[in-house]
N, C-alpha and C positions, 0 to 999 in steps of 0.2 A: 784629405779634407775631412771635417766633420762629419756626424754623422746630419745634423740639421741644414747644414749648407748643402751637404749632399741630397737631401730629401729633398730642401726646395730647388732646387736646380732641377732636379729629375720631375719633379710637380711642373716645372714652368715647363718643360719642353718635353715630356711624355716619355721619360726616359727610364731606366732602372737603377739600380747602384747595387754594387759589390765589392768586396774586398779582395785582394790581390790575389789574395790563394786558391779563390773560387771561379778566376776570369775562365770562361772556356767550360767551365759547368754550372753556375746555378746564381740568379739574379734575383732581385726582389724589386717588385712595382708596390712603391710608394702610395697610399689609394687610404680615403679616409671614408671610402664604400662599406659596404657591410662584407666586405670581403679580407680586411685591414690588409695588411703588406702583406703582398702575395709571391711568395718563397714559389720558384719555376727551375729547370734544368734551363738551362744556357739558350735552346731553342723555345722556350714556353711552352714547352710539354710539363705533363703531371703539375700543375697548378695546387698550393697545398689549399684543404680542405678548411683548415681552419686558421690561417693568416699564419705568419713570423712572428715565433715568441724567442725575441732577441734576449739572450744574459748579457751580464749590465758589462761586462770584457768587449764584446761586441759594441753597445753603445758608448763606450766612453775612445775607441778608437780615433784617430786619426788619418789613417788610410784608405778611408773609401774613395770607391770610384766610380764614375757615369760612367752609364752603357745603353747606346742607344740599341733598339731592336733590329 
């Protein structure tokens, strides 16, 4: 999936998205908080400090994936 249809999907139902290679360690929460996408280990531990700064390889993917908590 997109990375956009992935965000809103994960927006509508409280959910994260990841890419295939990362299932099992580390998710991102979608959030237009002053927190931006919040890059987490698998469990929501270590939370980043200063959001997810994707490169543009990451955003033009088509393999993302929902992951609920």
């Amino acid at each position: 999936m997109n990375i956009a249809d992935a965000v809103r999907e994960a927006m509508n139902t409280g959910a994260c998205i990841t890419l295939p290679e990362f299932v099992g360690l580390a998710k991102i929460r979608p959030t237009d908080g002053p927190g931006n996408c919040i890059l987490s280990e698998w469990d929501g531990s270590r939370p980043s400090k200063y959001g997810w700064q994707p490169i543009a390889s990451q955003l033009t993917r088509e393999d993302w994936i929902i992951v609920t908590d």
